[in-house]
C-alpha positions as CSV (number, residue, x, y, z in Angstrom):
1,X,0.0,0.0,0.0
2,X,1.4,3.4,-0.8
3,X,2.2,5.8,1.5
4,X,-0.6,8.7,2.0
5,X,0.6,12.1,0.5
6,X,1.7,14.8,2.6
7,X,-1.1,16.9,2.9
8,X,-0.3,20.3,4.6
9,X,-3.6,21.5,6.0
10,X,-2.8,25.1,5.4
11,X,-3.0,24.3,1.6
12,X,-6.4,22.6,1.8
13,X,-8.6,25.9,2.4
14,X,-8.8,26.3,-1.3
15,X,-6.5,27.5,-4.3
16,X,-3.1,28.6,-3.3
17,X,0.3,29.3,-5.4
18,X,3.0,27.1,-5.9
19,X,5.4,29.3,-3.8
20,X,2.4,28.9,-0.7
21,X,3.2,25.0,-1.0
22,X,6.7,25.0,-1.1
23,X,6.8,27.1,2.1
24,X,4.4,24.5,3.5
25,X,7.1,22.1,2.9
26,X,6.0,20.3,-0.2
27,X,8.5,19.5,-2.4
28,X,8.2,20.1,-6.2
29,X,7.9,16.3,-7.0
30,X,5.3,16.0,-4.2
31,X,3.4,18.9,-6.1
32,X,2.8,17.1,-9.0
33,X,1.1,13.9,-7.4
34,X,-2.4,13.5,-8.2
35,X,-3.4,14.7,-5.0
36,X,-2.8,18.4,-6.3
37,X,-4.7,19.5,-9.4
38,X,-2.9,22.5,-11.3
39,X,-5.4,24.6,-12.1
40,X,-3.5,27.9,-13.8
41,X,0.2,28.4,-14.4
42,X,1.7,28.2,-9.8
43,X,-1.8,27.9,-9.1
44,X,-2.8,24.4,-7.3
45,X,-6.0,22.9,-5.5
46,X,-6.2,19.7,-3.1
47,X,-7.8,17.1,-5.6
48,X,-10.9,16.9,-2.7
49,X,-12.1,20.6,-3.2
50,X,-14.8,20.5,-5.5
51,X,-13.5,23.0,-8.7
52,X,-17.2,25.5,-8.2
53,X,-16.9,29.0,-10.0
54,X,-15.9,30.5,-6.6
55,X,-12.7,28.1,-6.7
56,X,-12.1,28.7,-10.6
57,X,-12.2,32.8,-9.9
58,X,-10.2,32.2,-6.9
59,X,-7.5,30.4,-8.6
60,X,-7.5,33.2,-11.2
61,X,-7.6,35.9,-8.6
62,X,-4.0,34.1,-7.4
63,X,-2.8,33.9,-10.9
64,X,-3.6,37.3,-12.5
65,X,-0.9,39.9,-12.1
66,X,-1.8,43.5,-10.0
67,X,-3.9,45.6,-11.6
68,X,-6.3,42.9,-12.8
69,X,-10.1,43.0,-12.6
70,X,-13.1,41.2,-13.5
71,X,-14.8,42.3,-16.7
72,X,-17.8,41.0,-19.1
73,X,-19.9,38.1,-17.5
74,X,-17.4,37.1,-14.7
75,X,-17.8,40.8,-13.3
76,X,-22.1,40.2,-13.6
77,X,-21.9,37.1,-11.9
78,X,-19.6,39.0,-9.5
79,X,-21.8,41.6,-8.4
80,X,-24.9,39.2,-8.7
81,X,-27.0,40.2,-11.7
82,X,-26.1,37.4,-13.6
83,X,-26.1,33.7,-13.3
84,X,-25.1,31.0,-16.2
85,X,-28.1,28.4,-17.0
86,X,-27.7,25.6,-14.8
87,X,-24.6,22.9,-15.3
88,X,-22.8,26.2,-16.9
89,X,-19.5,27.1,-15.6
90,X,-19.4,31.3,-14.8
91,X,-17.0,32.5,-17.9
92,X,-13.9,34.0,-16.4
93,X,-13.2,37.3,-18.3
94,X,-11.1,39.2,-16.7
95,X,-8.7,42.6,-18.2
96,X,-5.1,43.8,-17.5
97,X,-3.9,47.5,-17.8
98,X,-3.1,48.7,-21.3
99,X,0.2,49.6,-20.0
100,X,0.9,45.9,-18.4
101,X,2.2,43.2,-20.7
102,X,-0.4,40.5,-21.8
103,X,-1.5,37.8,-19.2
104,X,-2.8,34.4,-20.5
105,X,-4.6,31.9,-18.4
106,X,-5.8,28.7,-20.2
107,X,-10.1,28.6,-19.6
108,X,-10.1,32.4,-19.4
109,X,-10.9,35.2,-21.8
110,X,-8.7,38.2,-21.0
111,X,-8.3,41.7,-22.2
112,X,-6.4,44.6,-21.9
113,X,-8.1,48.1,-20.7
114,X,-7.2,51.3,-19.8
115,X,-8.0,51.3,-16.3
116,X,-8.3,54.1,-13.6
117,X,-7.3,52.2,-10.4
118,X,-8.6,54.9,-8.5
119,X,-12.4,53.3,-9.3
120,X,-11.9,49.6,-9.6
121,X,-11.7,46.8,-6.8
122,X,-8.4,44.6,-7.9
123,X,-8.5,40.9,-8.0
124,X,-5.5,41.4,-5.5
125,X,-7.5,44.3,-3.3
């Protein structure tokens, strides 16, 4: 029988970045058992965490750079005047400064915006 995985219980809250688990003293190697589902570049989930929309924007929240915010239907769903049809997955749109260089995350539409910081909630706020 194979050893159970080390399972910090820090890292079992939710989404976290790779960095997160390697302070928690997982090693590389241990990170990509199939106990940890990668689910953007760094960012990891424990394989028993059910991946809801909250989880999927969470995990984006942790990988989008600063300056990021929600935009198009992720921002509606957000703010609660808009759901998707049942069995749907929320759309994760999402928009970087103009000024920023291009961000890609695999499952996510993004876009690039000339933002006023000064009137917007970050992902990282």
């Amino acid at each position: 029988m194979p050893p159970h995985p080390f399972t910090p219980p820090a890292l079992l809250a939710g989404p976290f970045h790779r960095q997160d688990a390697l302070s928690a003293g997982l090693t590389p190697r241990q990170l990509r058992s199939r106990c940890w589902v990668r689910l953007f570049s760094q960012i990891y989930v424990h394989a028993s965490i059910e991946t809801t929309d909250e989880v999927r924007f969470e995990a984006l929240r942790l990988a989008a750079p600063s300056g990021a915010v929600a935009t198009g239907l992720t921002a509606a769903w957000l703010y609660g005047v808009w759901t998707p049809r049942p069995g749907d997955p929320v759309p994760l749109h999402f928009a970087t400064p103009a000024d920023q260089a291009g961000f890609v995350a695999r499952g996510a539409r993004s876009s690039r915006l000339v933002v006023d910081s000064g009137d917007i909630d970050e992902f990282h706020g």
